[in-house]
VOBA-1610 file (N, C-alpha, C; in pm, whole numbers, padded with zeros to 5 digits, always signed):
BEGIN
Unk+05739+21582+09114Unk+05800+21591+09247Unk+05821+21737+09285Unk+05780+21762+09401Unk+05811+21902+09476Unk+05994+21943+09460Unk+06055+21864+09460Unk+06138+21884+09499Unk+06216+21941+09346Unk+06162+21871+09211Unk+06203+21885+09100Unk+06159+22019+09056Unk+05990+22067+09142Unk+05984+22193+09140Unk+06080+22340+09158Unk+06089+22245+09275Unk+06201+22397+09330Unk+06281+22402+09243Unk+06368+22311+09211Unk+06458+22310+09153Unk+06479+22356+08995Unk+06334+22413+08958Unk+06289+22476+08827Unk+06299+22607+08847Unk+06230+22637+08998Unk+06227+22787+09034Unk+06389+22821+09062Unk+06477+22770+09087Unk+06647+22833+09150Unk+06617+22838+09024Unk+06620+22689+08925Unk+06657+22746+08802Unk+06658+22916+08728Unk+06526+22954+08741Unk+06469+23048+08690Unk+06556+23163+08752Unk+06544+23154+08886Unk+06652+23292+08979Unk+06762+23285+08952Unk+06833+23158+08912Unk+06990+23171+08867Unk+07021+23289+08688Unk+06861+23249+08658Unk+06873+23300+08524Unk+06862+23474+08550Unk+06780+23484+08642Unk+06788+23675+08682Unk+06879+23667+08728Unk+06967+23611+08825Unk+07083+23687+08875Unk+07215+23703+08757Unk+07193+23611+08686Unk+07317+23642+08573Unk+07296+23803+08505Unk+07161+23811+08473Unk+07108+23921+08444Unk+07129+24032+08514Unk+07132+24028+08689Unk+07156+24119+08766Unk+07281+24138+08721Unk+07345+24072+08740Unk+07536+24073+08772Unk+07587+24166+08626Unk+07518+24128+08500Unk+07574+24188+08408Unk+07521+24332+08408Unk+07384+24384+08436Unk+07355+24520+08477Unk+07447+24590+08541Unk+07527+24517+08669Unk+07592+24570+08757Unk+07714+24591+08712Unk+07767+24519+08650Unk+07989+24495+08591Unk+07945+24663+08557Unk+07899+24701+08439Unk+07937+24825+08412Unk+07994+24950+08570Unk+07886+24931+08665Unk+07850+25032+08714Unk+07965+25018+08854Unk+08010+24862+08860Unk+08123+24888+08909Unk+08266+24900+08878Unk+08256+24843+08767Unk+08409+24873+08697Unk+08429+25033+08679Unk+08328+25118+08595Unk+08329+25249+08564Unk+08374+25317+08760Unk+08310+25232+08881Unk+08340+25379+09020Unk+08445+25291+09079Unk+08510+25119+09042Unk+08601+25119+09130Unk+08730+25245+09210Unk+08750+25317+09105Unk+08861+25423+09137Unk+08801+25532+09209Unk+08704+25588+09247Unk+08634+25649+09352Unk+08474+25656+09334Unk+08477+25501+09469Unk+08318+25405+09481Unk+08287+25546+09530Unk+08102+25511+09462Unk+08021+25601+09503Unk+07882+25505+09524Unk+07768+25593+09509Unk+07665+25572+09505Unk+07618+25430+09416Unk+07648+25461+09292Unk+07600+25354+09240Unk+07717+25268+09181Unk+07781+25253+09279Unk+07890+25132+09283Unk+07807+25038+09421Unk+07826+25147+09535Unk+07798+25055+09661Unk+07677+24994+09560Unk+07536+25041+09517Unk+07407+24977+09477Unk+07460+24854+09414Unk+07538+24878+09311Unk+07599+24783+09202Unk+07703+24633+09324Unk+07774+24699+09363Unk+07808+24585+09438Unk+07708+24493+09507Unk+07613+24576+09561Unk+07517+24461+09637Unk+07419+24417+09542Unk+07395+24408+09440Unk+07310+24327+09372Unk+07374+24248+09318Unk+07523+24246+09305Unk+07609+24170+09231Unk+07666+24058+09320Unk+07643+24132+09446Unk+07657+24033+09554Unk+07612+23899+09597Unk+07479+23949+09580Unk+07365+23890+09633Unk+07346+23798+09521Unk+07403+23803+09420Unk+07358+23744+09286Unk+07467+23640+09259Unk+07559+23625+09301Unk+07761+23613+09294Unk+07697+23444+09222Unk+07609+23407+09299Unk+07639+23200+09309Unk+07532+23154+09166Unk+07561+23266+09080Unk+07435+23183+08981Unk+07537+23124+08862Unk+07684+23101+08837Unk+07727+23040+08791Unk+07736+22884+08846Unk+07769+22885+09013Unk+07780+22776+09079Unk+07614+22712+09096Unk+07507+22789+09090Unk+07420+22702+09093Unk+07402+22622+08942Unk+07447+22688+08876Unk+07399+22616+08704Unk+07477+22496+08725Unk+07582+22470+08767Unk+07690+22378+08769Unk+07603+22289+08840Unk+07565+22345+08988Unk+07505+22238+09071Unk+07391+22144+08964Unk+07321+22214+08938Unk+07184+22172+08902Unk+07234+22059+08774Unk+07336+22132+08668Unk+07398+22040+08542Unk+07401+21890+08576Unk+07476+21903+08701Unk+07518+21776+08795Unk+07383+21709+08818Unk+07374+21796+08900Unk+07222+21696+09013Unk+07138+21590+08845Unk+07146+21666+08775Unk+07038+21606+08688Unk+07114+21495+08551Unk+07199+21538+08537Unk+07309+21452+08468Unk+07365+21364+08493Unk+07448+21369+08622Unk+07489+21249+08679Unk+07391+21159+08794Unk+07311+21174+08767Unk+07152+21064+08827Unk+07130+20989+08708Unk+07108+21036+08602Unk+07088+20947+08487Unk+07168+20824+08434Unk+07143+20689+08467Unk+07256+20629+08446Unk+07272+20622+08259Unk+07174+20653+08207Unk+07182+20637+08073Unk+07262+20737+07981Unk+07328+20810+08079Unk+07455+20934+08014Unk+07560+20852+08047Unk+07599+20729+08106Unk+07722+20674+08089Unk+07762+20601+07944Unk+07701+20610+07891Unk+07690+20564+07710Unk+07759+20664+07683Unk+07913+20668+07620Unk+07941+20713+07569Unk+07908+20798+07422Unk+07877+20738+07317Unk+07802+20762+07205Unk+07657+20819+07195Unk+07591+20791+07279Unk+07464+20830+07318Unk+07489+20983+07347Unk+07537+20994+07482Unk+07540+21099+07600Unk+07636+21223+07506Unk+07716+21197+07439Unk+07780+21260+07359Unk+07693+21345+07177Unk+07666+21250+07136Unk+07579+21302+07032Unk+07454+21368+07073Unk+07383+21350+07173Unk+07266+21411+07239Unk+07327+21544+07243Unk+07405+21558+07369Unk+07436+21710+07388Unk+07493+21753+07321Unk+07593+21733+07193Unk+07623+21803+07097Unk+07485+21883+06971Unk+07405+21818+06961Unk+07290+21817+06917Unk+07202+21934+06942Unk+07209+21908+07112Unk+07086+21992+07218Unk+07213+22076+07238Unk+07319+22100+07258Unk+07384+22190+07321Unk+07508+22295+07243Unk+07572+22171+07183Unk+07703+22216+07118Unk+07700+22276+06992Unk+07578+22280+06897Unk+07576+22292+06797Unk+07520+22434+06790Unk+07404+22478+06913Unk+07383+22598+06928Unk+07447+22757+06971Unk+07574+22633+07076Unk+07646+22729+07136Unk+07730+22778+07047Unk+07784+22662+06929Unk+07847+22722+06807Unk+07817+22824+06724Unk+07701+22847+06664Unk+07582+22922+06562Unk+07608+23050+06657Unk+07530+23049+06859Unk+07545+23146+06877Unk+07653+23255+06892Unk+07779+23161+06887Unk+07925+23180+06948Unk+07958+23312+06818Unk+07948+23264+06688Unk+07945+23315+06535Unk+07838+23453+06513Unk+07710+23457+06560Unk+07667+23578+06624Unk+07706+23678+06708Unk+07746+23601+06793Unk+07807+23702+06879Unk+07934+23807+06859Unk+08039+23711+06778Unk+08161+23737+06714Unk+08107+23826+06601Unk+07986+23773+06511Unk+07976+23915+06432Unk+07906+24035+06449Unk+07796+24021+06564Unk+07760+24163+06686Unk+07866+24230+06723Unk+07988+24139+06761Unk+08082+24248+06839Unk+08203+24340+06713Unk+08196+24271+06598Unk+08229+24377+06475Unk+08167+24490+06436Unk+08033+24448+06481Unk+07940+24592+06403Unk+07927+24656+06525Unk+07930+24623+06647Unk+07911+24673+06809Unk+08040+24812+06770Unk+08141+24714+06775Unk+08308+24760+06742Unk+08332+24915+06635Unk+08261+24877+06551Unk+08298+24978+06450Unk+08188+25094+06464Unk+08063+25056+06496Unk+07978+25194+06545Unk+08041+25248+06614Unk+08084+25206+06752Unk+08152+25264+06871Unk+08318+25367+06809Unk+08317+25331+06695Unk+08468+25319+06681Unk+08471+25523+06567Unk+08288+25477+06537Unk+08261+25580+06397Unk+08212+25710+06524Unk+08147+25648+06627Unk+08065+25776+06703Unk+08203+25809+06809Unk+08309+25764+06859Unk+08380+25823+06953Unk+08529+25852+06879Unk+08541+25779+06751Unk+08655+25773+06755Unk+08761+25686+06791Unk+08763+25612+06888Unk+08837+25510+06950Unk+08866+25407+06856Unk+08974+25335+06823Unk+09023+25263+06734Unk+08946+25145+06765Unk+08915+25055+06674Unk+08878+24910+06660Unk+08956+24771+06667Unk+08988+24705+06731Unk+09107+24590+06693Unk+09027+24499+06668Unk+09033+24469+06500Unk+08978+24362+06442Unk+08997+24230+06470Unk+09112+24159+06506Unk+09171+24044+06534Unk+09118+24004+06695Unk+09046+24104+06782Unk+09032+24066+06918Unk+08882+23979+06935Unk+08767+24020+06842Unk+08708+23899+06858Unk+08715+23768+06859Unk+08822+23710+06760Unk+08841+23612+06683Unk+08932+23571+06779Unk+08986+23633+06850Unk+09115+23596+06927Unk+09054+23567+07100Unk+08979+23624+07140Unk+08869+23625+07229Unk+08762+23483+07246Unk+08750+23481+07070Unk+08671+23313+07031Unk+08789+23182+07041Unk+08858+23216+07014Unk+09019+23122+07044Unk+09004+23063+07153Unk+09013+23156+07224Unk+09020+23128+07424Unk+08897+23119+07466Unk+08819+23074+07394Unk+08655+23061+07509Unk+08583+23108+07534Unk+08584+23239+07464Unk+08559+23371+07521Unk+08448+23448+07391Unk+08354+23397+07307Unk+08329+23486+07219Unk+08265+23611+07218Unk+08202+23554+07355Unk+08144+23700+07452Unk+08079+23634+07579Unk+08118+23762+07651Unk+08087+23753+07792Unk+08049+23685+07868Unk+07976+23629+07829Unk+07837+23519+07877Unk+07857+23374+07817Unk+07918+23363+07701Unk+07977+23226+07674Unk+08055+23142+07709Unk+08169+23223+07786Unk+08274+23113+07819Unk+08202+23017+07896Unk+08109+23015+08018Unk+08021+22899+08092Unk+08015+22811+08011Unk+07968+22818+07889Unk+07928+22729+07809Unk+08057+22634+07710Unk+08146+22674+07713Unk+08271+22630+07655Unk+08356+22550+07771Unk+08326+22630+07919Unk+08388+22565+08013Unk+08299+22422+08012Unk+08178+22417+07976Unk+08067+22359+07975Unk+08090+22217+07944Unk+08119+22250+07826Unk+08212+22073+07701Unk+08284+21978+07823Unk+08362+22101+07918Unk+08479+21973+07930Unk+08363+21874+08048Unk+08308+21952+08159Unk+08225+21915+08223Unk+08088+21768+08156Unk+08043+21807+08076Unk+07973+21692+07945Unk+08032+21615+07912Unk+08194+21631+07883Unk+08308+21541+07801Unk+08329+21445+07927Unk+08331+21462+08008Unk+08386+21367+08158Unk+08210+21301+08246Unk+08121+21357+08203Unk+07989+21291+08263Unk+08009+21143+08254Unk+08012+21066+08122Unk+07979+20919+08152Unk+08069+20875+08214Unk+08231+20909+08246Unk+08307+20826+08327Unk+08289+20916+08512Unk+08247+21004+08505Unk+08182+21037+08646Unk+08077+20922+08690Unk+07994+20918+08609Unk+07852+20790+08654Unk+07934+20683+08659Unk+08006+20628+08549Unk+08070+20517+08609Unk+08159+20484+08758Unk+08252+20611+08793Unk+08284+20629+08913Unk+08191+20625+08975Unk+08079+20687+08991Unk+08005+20709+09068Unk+07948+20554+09122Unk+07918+20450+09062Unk+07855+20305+09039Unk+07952+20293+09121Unk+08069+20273+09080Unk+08184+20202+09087Unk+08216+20192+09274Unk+08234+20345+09310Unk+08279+20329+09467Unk+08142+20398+09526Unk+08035+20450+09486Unk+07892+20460+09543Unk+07890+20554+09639Unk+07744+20594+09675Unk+07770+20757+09653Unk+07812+20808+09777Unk+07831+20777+09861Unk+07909+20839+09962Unk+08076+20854+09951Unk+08121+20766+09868Unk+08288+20794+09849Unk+08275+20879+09776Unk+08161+20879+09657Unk+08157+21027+09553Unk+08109+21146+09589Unk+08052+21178+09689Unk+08054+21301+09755Unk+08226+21332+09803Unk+08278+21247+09853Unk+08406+21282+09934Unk+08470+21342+09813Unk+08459+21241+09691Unk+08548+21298+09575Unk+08527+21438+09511Unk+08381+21469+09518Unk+08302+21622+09508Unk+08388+21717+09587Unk+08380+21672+09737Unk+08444+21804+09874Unk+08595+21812+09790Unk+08654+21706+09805Unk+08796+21706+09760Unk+08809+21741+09647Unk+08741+21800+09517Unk+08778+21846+09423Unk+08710+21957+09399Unk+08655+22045+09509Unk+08625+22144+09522Unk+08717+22208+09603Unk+08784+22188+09667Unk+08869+22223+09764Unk+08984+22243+09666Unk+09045+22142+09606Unk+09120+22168+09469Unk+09103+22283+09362Unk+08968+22267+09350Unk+08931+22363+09265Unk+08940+22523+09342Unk+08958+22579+09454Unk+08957+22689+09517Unk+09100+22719+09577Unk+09185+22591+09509Unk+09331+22628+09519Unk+09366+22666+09375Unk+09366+22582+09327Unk+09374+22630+09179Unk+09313+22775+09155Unk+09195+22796+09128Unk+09131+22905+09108Unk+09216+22997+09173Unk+09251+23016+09260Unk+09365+23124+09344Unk+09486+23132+09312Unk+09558+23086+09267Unk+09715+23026+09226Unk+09724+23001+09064Unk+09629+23017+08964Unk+09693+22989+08880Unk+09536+23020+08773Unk+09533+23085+08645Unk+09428+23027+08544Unk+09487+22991+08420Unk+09355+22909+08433Unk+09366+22755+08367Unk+09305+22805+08192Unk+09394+22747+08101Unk+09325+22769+07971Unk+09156+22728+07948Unk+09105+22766+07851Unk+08940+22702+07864Unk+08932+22585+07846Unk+09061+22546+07776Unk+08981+22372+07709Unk+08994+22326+07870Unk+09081+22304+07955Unk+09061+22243+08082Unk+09004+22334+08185Unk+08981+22427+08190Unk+08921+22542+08266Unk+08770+22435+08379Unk+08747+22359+08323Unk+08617+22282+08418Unk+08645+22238+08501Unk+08773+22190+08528Unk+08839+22096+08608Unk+08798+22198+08737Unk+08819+22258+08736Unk+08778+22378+08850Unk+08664+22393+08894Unk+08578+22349+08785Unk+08396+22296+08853Unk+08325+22163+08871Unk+08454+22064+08926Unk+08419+21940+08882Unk+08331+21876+09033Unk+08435+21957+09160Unk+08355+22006+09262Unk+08216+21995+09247Unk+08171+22131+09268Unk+08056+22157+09231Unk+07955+22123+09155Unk+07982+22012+09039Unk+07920+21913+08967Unk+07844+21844+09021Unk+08010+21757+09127Unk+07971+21604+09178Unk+07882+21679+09282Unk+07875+21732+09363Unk+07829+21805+09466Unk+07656+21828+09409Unk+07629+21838+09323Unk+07504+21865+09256Unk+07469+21724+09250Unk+07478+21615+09236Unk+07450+21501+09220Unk+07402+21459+09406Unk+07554+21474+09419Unk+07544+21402+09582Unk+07484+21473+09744Unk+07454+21617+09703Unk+07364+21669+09782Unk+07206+21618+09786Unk+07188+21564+09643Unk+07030+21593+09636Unk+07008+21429+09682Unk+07101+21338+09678Unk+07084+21206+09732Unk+07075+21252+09891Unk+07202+21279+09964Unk+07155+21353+10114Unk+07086+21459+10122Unk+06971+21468+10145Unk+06903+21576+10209Unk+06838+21569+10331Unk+06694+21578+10339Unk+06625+21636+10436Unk+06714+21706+10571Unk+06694+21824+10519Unk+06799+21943+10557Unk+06686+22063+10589Unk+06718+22192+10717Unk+06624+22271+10728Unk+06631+22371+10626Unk+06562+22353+10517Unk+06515+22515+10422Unk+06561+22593+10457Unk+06492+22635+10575Unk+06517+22788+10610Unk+06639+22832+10695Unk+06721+22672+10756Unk+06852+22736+10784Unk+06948+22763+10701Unk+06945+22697+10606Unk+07062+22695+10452Unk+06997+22815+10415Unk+06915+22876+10384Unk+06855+22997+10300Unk+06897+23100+10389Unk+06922+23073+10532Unk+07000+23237+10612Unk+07135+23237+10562Unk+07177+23060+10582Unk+07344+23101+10557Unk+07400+23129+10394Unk+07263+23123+10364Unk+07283+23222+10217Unk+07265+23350+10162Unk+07180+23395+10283Unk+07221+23567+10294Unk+07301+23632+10373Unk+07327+23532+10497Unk+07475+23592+10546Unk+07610+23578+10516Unk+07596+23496+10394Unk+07727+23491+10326Unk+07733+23574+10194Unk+07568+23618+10113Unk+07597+23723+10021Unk+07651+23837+10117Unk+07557+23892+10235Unk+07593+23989+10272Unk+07735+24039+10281Unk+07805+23892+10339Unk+07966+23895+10404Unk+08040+23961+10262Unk+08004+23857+10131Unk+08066+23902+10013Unk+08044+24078+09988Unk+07958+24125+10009Unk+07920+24250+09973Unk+07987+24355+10030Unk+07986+24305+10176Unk+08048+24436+10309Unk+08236+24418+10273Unk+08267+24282+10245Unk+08436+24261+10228Unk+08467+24327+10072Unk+08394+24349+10027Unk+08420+24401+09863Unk+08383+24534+09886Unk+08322+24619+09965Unk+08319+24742+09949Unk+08419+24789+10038Unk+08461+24706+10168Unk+08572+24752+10239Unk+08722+24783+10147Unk+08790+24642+10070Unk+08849+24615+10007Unk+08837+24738+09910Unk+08794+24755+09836Unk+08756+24864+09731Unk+08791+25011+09787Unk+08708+25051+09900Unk+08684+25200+09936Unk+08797+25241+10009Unk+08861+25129+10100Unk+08988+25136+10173Unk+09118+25128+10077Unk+09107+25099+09971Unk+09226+25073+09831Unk+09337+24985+09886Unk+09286+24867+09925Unk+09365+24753+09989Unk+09371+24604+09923Unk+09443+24553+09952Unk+09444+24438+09826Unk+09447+24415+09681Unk+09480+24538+09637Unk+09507+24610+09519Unk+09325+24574+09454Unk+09243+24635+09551Unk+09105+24681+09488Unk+09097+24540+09442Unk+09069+24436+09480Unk+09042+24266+09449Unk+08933+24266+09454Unk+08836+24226+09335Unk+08705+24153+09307Unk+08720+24011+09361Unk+08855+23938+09454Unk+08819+23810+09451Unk+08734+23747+09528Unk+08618+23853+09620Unk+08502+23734+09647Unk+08394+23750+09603Unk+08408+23776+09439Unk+08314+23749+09366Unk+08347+23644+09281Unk+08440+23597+09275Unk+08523+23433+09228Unk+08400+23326+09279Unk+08392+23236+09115Unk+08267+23141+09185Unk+08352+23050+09259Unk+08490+23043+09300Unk+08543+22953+09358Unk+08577+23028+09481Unk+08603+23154+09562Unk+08609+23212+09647Unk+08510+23140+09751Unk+08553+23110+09853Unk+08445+23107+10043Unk+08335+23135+10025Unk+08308+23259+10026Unk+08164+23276+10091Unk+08072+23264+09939Unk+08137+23305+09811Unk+08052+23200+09741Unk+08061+23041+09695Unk+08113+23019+09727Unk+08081+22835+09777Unk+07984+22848+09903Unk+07973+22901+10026Unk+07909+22927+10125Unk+07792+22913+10080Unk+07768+23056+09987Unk+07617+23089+09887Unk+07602+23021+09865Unk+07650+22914+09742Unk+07593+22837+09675Unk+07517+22721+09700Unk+07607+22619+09789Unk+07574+22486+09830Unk+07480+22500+09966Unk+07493+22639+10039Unk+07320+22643+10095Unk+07188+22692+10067Unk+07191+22745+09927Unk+07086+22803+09833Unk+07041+22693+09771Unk+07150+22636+09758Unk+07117+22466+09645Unk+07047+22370+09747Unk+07095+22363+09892Unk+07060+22273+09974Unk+06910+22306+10008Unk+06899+22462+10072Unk+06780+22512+10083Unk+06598+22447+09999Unk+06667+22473+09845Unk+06575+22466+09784Unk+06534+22309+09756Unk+06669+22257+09749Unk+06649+22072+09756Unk+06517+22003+09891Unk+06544+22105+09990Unk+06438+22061+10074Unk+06335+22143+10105Unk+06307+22267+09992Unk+06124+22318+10047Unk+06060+22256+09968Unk+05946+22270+10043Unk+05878+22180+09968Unk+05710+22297+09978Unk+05767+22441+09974Unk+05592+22490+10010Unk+05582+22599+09854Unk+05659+22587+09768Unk+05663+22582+09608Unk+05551+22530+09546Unk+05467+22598+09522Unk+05294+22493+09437Unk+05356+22534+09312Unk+05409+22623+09243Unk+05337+22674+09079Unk+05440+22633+09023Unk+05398+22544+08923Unk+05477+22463+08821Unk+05556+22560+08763Unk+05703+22565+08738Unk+05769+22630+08676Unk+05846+22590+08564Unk+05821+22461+08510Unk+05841+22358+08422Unk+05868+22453+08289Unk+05743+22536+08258Unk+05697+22574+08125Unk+05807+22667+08107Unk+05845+22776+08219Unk+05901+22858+08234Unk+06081+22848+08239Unk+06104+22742+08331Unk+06254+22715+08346Unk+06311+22628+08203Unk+06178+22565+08082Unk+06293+22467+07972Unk+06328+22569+07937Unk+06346+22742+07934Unk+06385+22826+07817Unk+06494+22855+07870Unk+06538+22799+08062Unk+06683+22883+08095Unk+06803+22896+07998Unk+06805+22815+07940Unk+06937+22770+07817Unk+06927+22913+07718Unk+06821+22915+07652Unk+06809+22999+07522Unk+06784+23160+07632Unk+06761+23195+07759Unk+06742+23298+07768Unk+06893+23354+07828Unk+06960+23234+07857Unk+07093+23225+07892Unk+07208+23324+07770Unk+07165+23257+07653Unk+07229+23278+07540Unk+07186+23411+07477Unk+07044+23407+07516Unk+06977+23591+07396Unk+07020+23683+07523Unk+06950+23707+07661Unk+07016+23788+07717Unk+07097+23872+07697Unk+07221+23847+07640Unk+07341+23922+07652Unk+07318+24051+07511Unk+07243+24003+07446Unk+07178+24061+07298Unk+07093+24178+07336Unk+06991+24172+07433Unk+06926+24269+07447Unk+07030+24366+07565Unk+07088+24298+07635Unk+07123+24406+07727Unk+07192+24514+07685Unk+07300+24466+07555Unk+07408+24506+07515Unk+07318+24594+07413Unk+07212+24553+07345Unk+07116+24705+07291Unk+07082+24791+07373Unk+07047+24806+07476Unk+06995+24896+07569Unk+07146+24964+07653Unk+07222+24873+07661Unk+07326+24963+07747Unk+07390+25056+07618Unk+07392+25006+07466Unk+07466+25051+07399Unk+07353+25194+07344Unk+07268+25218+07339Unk+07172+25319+07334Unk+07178+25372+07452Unk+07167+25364+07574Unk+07196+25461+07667Unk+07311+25506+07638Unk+07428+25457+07618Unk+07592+25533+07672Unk+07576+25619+07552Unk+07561+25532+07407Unk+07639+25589+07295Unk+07552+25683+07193Unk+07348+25634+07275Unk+07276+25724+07177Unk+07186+25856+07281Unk+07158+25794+07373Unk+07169+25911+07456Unk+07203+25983+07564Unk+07352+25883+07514Unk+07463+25955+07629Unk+07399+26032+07734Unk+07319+25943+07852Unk+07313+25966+08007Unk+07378+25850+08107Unk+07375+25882+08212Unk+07387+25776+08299Unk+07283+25775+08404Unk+07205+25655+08396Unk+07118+25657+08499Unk+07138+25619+08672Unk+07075+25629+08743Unk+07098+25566+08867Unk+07114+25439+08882Unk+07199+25359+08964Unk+07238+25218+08929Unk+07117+25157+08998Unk+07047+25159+09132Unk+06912+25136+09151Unk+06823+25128+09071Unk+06778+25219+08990Unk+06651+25245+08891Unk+06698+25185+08810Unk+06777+25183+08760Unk+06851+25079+08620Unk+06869+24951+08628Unk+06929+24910+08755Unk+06913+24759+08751Unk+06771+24716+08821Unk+06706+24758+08901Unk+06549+24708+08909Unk+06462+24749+08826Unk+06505+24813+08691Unk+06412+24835+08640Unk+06441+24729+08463Unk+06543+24721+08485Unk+06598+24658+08348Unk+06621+24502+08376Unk+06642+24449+08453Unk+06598+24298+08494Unk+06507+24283+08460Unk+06382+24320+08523Unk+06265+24222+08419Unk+06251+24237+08310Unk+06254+24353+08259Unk+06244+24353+08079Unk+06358+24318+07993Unk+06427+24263+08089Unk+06553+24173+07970Unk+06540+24071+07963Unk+06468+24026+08130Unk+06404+23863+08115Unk+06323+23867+08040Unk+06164+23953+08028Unk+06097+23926+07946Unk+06070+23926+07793Unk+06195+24041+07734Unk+06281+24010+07614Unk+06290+23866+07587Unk+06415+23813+07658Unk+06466+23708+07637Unk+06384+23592+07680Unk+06271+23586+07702Unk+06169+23482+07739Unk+06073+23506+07568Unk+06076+23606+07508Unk+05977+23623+07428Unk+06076+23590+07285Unk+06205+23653+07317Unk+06313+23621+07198Unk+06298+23459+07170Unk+06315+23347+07323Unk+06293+23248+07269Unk+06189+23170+07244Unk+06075+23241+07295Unk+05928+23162+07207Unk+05874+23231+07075Unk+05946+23317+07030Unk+05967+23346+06883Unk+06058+23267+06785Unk+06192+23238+06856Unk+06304+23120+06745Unk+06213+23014+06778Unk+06143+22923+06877Unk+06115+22824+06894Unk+05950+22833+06766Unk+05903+22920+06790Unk+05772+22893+06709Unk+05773+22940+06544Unk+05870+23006+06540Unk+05923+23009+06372Unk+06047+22925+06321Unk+06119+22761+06456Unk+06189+22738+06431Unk+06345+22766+06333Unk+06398+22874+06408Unk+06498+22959+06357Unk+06621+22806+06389Unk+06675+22806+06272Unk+06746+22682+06260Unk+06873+22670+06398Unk+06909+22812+06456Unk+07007+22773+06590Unk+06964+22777+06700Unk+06808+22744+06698Unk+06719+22710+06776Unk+06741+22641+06875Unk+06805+22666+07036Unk+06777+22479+07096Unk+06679+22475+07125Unk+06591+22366+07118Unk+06485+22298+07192Unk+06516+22301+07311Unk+06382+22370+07351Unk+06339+22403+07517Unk+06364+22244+07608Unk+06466+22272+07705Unk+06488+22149+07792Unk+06472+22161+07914Unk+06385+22022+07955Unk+06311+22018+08042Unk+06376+21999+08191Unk+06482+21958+08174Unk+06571+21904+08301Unk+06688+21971+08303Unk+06770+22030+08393Unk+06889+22028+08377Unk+06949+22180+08411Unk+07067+22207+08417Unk+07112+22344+08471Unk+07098+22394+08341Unk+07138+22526+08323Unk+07139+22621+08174Unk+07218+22516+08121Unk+07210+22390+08098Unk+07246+22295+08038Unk+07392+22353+07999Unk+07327+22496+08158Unk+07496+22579+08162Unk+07550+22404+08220
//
């Protein structure tokens, strides 16, 4: 199906923009206190990029809760622990022992003290690095699938869209007013789940009008975050880069809608999108070599332009080659390449 196409290709762009966004954190955290050059650059790619947590969510949904055979408790549960939980564990334990030896180089070349207890304490809360918590928020979202499908049967899918709006709307009060520990931390994307399911039942929608109101709402995010910032108002607030913030909900659910209805996508992206999961997870491995050799081995700073268009693709294509190397020497925390589904984020 065309439509399963597209929905391989967002896949794939959700996977560069995570990539963008993490190029960028450095380059704006380091000029929030006087934005420059490659802050403004850094903000707008980070901008433009804001909805690739909310699309993984969408897509998790769209393809999870269609399946009525994930309402099996025992089934739907041992599967993704299997395909999902067991890897995120292995990688979670990598990561935690990268950021010891990360820790103590940094600690031998500058000097700066080490706090041993903060990985471990970091892995506590959800957190074993950067890029993982999605995946921990992930469980609770998986843990509640088969009684979603059953709701879903139960009052059919137009009351379960309503229940989607209304617990997205929840979720962007919450998100504002209060954070939530990780073990319940999903509840906040439960929205955006059901919403992944019950968009792709309503469609035939214009492409190309959802795809403007998805660059005039990155844009909006971009111009209100450099105002906010450069004007030193709102005490310098990143909050519309919140995947629960307006204008990315805006982004998201018309990027998601967009692509649900083109249909002028020919090139199979099948082969390419089962690795989103594993390039999801190595990613953060290569970047963190290359940023940590620029700062700490040859201490320059490059232009935030040339650096992030130039280091996106070769982190994708790293992490596209990282995982058809574990997959073809079957490295035991291997997941198997999956064919359906958000970064099985």
């Amino acid at each position: 199906m065309k439509r399963e196409n597209n929905l391989d290709c967002l896949r794939i762009i959700a996977v560069v923009m995570v990539i963008v966004i993490h190029l960028s954190a450095g380059y704006i955290v380091d000029n929030m206190d006087t934005p420059n050059f490659n802050f403004t650059v850094a903000n707008f790619f980070d901008s433009i990029s804001r909805t690739c947590v909310s699309i993984f969510v969408l897509l998790s949904g769209g393809f999870l809760l269609e399946n009525n055979n994930n309402k099996s408790y025992k089934e739907f549960y041992n599967k993704s622990f299997k395909k999902v939980g067991i890897p995120t564990l292995i990688w979670s334990l990598v990561y935690v022992l990268y950021s010891y030896i990360r820790g103590i180089l940094i600690m031998k070349i500058t000097g700066i003290p080490f706090d041993f207890f903060k990985p471990l304490f970091d892995w506590f809360l959800g957190v074993p690095f950067y890029h993982l918590w999605y995946l921990y928020m992930l469980f609770g979202l998986y843990a509640v699938t088969p009684i979603l499908i059953r709701l879903k049967n139960d009052i059919g899918d137009r009351s379960f869209m309503k229940v989607g709006i209304t617990l997205l709307i929840l979720g962007i009060i919450v998100s504002k007013f209060s954070n939530l520990y990780w073990l319940v931390q999903f509840t906040k994307y439960l929205g955006y789940f059901i919403l992944g399911y019950s968009l792709k039942i309503y469609k035939n929608k214009s492409p190309l009008f959802y795809f403007l109101i998805f660059i005039i709402s990155s844009i909006t995010i971009f111009i209100l975050t450099e105002i906010i910032i450069r004007s030193n108002i709102w005490n310098k607030t990143l909050y519309f880069y919140q995947d629960l913030s307006p204008f990315v909900i805006i982004s998201a659910l018309s990027l998601y809608i967009s692509f649900i209805n083109m249909n002028i996508i020919k090139y199979d992206f099948s082969s390419l999108a089962k690795y989103s999961f594993n390039i999801y997870l190595i990613h953060a491995f290569f970047l963190e070599m290359i940023e940590f050799s620029v700062k700490y081995i040859l201490k320059v700073e490059y232009n935030a332009l040339i650096f992030i268009l130039s280091m996106t693709p070769i982190i994708f294509v790293l992490s596209y080659g990282g995982s058809c190397f574990l997959e073809k020497h079957k490295v035991l925390f291997y997941q198997k390449p999956i064919n359906k589904g958000g970064i099985k984020k």
